[in-house]
C-alpha positions as CSV (number, residue, x, y, z in Angstrom):
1,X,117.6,102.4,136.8
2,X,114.5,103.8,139.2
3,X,110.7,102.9,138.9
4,X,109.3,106.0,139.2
5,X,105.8,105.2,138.1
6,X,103.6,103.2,136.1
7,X,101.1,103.4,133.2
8,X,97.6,103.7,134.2
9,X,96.5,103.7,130.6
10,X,97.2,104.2,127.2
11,X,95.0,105.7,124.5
12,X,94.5,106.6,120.6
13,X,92.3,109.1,118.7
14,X,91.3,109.4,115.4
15,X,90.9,113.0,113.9
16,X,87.1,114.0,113.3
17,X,85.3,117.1,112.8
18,X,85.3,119.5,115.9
19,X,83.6,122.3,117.3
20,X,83.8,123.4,113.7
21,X,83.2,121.9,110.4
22,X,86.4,122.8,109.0
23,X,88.4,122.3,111.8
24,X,89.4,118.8,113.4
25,X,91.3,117.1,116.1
26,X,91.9,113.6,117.5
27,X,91.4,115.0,121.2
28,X,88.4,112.4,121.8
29,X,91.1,109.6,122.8
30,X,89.6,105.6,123.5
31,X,91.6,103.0,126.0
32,X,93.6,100.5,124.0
33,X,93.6,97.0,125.4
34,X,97.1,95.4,125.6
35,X,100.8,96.0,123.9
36,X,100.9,98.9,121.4
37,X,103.7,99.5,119.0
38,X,105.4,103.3,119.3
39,X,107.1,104.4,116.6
40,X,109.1,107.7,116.4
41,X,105.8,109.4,115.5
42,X,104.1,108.2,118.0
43,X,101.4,105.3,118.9
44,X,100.2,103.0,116.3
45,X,96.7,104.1,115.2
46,X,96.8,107.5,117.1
47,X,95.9,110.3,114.7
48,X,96.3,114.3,114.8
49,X,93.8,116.8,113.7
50,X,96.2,119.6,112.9
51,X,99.8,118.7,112.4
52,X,100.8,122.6,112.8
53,X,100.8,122.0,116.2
54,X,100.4,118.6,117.1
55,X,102.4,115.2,116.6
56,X,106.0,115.2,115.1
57,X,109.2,113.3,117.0
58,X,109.0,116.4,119.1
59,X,105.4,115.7,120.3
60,X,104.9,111.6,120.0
61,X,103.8,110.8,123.1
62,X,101.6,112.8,125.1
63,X,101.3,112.2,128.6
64,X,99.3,113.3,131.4
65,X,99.4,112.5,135.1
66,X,96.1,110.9,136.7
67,X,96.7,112.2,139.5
68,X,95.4,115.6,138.2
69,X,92.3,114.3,137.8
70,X,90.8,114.9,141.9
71,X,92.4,118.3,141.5
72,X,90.2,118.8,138.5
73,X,87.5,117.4,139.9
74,X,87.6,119.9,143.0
75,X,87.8,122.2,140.9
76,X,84.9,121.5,137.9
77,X,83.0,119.1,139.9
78,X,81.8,115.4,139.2
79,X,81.9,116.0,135.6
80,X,81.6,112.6,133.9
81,X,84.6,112.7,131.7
82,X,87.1,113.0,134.6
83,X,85.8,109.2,135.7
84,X,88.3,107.7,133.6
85,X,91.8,108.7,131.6
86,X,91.4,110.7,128.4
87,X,89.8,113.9,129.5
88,X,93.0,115.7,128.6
89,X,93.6,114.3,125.1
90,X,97.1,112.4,126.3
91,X,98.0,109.3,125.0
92,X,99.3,107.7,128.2
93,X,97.7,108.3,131.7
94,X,100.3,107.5,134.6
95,X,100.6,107.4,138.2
96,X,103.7,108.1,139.9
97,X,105.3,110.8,137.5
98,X,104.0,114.7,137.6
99,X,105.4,117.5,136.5
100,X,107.0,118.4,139.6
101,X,109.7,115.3,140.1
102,X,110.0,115.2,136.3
103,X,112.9,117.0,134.5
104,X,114.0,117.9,131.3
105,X,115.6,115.8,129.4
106,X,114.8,112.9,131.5
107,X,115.2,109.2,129.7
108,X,112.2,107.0,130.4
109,X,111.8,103.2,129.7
110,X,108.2,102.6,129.1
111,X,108.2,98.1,128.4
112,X,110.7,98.2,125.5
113,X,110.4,101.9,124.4
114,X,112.9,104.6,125.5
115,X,111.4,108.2,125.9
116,X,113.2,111.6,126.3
117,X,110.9,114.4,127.9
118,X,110.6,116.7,125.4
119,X,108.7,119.7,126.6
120,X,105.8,120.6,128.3
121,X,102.2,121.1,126.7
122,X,100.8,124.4,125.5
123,X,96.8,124.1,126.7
124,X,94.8,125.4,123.7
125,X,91.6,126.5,123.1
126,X,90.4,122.4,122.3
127,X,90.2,121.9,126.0
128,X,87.7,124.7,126.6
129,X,85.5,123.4,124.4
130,X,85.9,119.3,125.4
131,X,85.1,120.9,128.9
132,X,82.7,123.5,128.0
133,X,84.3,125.7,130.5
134,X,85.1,128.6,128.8
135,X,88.7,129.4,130.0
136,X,89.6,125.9,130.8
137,X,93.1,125.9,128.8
138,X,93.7,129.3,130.7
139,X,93.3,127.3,133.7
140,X,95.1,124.7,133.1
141,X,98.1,126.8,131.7
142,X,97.7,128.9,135.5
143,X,97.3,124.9,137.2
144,X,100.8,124.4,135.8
145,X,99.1,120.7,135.5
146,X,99.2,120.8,132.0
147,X,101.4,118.0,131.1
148,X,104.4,116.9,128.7
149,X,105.2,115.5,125.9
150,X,108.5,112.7,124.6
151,X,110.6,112.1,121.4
152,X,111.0,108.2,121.2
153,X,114.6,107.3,121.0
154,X,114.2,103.5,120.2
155,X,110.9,102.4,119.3
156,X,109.5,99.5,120.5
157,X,105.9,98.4,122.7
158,X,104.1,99.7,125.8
159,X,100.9,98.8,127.9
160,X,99.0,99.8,130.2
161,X,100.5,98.1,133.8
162,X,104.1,98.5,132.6
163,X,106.8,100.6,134.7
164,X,107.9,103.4,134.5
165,X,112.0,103.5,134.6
166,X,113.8,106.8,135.0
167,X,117.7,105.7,132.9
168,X,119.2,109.4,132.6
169,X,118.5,113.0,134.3
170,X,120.7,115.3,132.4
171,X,119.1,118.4,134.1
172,X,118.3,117.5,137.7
173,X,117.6,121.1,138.2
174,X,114.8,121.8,135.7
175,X,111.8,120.0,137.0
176,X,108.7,120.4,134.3
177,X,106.9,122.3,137.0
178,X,110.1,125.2,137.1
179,X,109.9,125.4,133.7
180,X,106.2,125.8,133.7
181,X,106.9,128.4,136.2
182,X,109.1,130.3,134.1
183,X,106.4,130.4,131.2
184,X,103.4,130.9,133.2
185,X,103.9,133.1,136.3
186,X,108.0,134.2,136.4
187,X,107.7,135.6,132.8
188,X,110.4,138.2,132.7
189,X,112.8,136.7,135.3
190,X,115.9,137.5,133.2
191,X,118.4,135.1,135.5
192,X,116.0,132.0,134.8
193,X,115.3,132.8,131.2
194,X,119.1,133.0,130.3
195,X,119.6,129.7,132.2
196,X,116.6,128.1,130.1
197,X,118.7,128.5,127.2
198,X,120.9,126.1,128.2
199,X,118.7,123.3,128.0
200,X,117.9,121.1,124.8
201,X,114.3,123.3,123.9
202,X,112.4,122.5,121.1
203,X,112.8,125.5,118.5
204,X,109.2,127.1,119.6
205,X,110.3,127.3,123.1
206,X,114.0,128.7,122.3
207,X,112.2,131.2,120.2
208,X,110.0,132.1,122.6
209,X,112.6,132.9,125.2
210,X,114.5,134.8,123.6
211,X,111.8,136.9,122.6
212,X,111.3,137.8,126.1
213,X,114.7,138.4,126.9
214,X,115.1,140.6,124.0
215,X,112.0,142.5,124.0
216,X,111.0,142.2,127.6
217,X,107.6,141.3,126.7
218,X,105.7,138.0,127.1
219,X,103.9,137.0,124.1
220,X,100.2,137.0,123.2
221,X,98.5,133.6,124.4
222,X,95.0,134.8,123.5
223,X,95.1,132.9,119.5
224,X,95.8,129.8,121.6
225,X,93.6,129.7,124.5
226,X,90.4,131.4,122.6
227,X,88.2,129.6,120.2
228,X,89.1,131.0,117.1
229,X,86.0,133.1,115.0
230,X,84.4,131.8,112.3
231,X,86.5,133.7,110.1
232,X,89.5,132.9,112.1
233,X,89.3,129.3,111.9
C-alpha cells in the first residue's frame, strides 16, 4: 500500500435552477467540515441536477486535482472562484494525484472507503457558464485537466486531511492522461483504440470507441460543450 496523495477537501451540492429555469445542476459545491459517509452513490447530502449524465455507481465520486488550479489561473487570471476547491464541480479536491500518475482501474483507499477509477470526465457546457468563458469546457477537454470520476467498492467515511492509498494498478499502462489523449487529440489512432478495448470502460466510452474504429469518424462534441438553445434545453 502507497500514499500517493491526500485530500485537500471534500464538497456537496444541492441541485438548483441554472442558467436556465428548466434546467438544473448541483455544480455550485460548499466545503463540508469533518467525516462524511460515501455510499455507492456517492457522498451523503451531494445532489445531481440531471441524472442522464451525472451520478450513478459509475460517477459517485468526482474528483479533481488542486493542483490545476495555478494552471487555470495562468490561464483565466485571478478570478475569485479559483481561490478555493469547488470551481470545477468535484466532490473531492486532492493534492498528490493528477491525471497523469493515475491509471485505470486503479484501487484507492480514501479513510475507510475503497475507490476504483472509473473514467475520466466529459467537460460540458455547465463549466462555460460557471466561468463565463465561453469555450471553457472546450478548454478544459484540450487541457486534458479535466478530471475523473470512482465507483465505491466498500462504502465507508472520508475527510478532508485523510491519505490517499494506491492498493491495486491493474493497468499500469493506461495513465488518465493517455486515455485523455486518445479522446482528445490521438482520435483515430487505430493501434490505441483497439487496445482501449481491453480495459474495464464504462458502456459510453466502449461505445464511443468502437464507433471510431468502425466509422473512422470522431463523434460530434458540440451538444456537450455548447449551451444548449432555448428550444434545445
Amino acid at each position: 500500500m502507497e500514499i500517493i496523495g491526500v485530500v485537500n477537501a471534500v464538497l456537496t451540492g444541492r441541485s438548483v435552477p441554472y442558467a436556465k429555469p428548466d434546467i438544473f445542476s448541483a455544480i455550485d459545491k460548499k466545503s463540508v467540515a469533518g467525516p462524511i459517509k460515501v455510499g455507492v452513490e456517492g457522498l451523503a447530502g451531494d445532489e445531481q441536477g440531471d441524472r442522464r449524465f451525472h451520478g450513478g455507481v459509475d460517477k459517485a465520486v468526482n474528483f479533481y486535482p488542486y493542483e490545476h488550479y495555478s494552471f487555470w489561473r495562468s490561464e483565466l487570471g485571478n478570478l475569485a472562484m479559483l481561490n478555493a476547491s469547488g470551481a470545477f464541480g468535484e466532490n473531492l479536491s486532492t493534492l498528490g494525484i493528477t491525471e497523469s500518475n493515475l491509471c485505470f482501474g486503479d484501487q484507492l483507499l480514501i479513510g475507510t472507503v475503497l475507490l476504483e477509477i472509473s473514467q475520466t470526465r466529459q467537460p460540458c457546457w455547465k463549466l462555460n457558464h460557471r466561468f463565463d468563458v465561453r469555450n471553457m469546457a472546450l478548454r478544459v477537454q484540450q487541457s486534458l485537466r479535466t478530471g475523473f470520476y470512482c465507483r465505491v467498492l466498500e462504502p465507508g467515511t472520508l475527510a478532508a486531511g485523510n491519505e490517499i492509498k494506491l492498493l491495486a494498478r491493474p493497468y499500469p499502462n493506461w495513465s488518465l492522461q493517455r486515455f485523455l489523449a486518445l479522446l482528445y487529440q490521438n482520435t483515430l489512432d487505430v493501434d490505441s483504440l483497439t487496445a482501449a478495448l481491453e480495459l474495464p470502460l464504462v458502456s459510453s466510452n466502449r461505445k464511443l470507441i468502437e464507433h471510431r474504429l468502425s466509422s473512422n469518424q470522431v463523434e460530434n462534441w458540440m451538444g456537450r460543450i455548447e449551451e444548449p438553445k432555448a428550444n434545445d434545453a
